[in-house]
C-alpha positions in Angstrom: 25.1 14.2 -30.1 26.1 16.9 -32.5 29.7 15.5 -34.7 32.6 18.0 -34.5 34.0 18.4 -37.7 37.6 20.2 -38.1 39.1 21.9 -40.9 35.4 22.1 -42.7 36.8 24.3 -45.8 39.0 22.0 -47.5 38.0 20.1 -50.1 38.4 16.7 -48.4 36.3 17.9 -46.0 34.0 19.0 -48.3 33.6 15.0 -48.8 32.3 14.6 -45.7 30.1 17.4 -45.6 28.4 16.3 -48.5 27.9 12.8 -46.8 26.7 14.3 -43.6 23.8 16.4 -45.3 22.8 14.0 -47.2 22.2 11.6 -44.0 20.8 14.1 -42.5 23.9 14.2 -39.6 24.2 17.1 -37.4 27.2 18.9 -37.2 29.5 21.8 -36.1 32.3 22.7 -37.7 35.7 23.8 -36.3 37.6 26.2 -38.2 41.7 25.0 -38.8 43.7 27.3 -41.0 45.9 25.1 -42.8 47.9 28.6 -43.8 48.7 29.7 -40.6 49.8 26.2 -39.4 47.6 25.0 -37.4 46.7 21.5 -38.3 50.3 21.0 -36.5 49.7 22.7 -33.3 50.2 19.7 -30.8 46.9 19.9 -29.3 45.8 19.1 -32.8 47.9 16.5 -33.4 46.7 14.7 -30.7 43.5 13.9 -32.7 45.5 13.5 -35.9 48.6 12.6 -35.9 49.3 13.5 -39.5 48.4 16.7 -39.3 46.1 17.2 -41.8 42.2 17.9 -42.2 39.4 16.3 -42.0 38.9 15.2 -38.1 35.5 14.5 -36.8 34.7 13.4 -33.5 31.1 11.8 -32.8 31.2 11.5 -29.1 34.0 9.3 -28.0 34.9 8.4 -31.7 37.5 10.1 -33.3 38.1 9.5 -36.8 40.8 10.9 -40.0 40.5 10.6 -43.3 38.2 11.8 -45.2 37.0 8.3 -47.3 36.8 6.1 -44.1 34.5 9.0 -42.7 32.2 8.9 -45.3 32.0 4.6 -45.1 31.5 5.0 -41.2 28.3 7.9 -41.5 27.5 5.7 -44.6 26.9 2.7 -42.2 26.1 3.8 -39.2 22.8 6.2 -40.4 22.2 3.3 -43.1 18.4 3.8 -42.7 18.5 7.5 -42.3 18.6 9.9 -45.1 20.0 8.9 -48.4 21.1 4.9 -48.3 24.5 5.3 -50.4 25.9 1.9 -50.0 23.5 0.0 -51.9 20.7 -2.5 -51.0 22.8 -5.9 -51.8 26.2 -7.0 -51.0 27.1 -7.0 -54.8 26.0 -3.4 -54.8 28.2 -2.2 -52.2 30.9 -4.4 -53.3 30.5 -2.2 -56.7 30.3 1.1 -54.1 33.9 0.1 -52.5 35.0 -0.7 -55.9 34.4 3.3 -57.4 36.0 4.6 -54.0 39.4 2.7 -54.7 38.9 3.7 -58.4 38.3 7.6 -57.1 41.3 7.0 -54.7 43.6 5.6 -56.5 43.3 6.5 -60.1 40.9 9.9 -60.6 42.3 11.4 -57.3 46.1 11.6 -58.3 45.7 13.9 -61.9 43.0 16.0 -60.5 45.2 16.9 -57.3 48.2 17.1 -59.0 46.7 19.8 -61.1 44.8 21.3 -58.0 48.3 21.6 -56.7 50.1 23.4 -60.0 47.7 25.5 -61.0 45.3 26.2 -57.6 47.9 26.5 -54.8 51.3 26.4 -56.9 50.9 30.9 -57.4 50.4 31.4 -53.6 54.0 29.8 -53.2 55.1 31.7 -55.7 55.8 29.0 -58.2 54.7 29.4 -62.3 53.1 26.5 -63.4 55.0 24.3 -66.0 52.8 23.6 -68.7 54.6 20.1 -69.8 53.9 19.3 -66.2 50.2 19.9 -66.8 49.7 18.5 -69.8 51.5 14.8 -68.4 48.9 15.3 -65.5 46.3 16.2 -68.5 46.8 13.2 -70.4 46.8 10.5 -67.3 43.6 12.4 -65.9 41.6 11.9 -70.0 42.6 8.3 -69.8 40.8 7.8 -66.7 38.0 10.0 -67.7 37.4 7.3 -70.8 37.4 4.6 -68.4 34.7 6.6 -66.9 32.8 7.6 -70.1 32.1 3.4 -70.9 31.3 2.9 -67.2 28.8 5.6 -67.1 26.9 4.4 -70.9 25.6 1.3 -68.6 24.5 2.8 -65.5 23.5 6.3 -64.4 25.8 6.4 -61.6 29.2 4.5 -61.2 27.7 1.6 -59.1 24.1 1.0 -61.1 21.2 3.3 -61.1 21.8 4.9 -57.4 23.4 7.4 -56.1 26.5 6.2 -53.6 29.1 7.7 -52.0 31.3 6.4 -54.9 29.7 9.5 -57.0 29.8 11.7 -54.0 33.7 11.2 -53.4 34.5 13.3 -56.7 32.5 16.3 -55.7 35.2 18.4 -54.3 37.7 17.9 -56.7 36.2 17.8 -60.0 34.3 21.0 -58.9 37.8 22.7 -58.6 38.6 20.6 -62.8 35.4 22.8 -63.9 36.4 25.7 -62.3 39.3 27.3 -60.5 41.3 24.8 -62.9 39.3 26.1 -65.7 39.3 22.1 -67.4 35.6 21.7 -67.9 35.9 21.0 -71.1 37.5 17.4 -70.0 34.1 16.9 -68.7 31.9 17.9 -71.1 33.5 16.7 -74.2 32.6 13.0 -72.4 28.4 13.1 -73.0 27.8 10.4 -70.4 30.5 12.0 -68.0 28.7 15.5 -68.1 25.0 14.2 -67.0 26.8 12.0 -64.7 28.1 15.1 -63.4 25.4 17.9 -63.4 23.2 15.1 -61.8 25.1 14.6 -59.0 26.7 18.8 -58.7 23.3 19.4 -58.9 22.1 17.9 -55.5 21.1 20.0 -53.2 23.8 18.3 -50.4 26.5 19.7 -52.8 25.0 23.3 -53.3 24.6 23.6 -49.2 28.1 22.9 -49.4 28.9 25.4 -52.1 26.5 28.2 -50.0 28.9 27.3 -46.7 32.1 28.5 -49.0 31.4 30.3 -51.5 34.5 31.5 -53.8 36.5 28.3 -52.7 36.2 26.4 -55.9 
């Protein structure tokens, strides 16, 4: 059974898009348009009561939020496509670990800035550059954290790719370019092969090719 996945052009959606490819899912998308409201026509929130995007439905399973998407697809097509929980329970104890770091603490900079400087104009609202530069400074000291991690492993759980790494697709894409902060990335050696490896996939650039301009 094909998965229905709706609202496929946000960036948290683009976290499950990413996931899905590389398991080799298939899917359909269904187009929401946040701008015109839609995510809160009732019909919609029947599926997600929050009103937000992603939703998928995979036959009689509907499921929000974007992160426990990815673990479900993740575990239920374990031994198809690209195994990104790890092969041991301390390696996907190390996988959950990088999600919650990616959640909790690279997450909140990145879409505050996202916010200011991406979607802030279309609302008509100048974006405050002491504001920046606080979200600046909290995102750099997470990227250090990063920068030690990634000198004793390739990737943030060992020396395989997981869906820890694949969680920061969407949103450091927009920090190297629509936010035009690359340079956060690069300056960080381990941090930028970290980050062409896994930008480079070709799960990543099919999801690139499905919205081109977004980022």
């Amino acid at each position: 059974m094909v998965v229905k996945l709706y609202g496929p052009d946000s960036a948290a959606s683009n976290r499950v898009l990413v996931c899905l490819i590389e398991k080799g899912v298939e899917f359909e998308t269904v187009p929401v348009d946040l701008f015109k409201g839609e995510q809160r026509a009732p019909e919609f929130l029947k599926l997600q009561p929050f009103g937000a995007v992603p939703v998928v439905q995979d036959g009689d399973c509907t499921l929000f939020e974007s992160r426990a998407i990815i673990r479900y697809f993740a575990e239920k097509y374990k031994h198809q496509g690209t195994d990104l929980l790890g092969k041991t329970i301390e390696e996907r104890g190390l996988v959950e670990q990088w999600l919650e770091v990616e959640a909790q603490n690279y997450h909140p900079p990145i879409l505050d800035l996202v916010l200011k400087i991406v979607f802030g104009p279309f609302r008509g609202l100048t974006p405050d550059p002491k504001l920046i530069k606080e979200s600046e400074d909290k995102l750099s000291k997470v990227l250090d954290v990063y920068e030690e991690r990634l000198s004793k492993g390739k990737y943030l759980a060992g020396d395989f790719v997981s869906l820890a790494d694949l969680s920061h697709l969407p949103f450091t894409q927009y920090l190297v370019g629509k936010i035009g902060k690359g340079y956060m990335i690069r300056d960080r050696k381990n941090l930028s092969a970290w980050w062409d490896d896994i930008s480079g996939r070709p799960s990543w650039k099919k999801v690139l090719e499905l919205w081109p301009g977004q980022y």
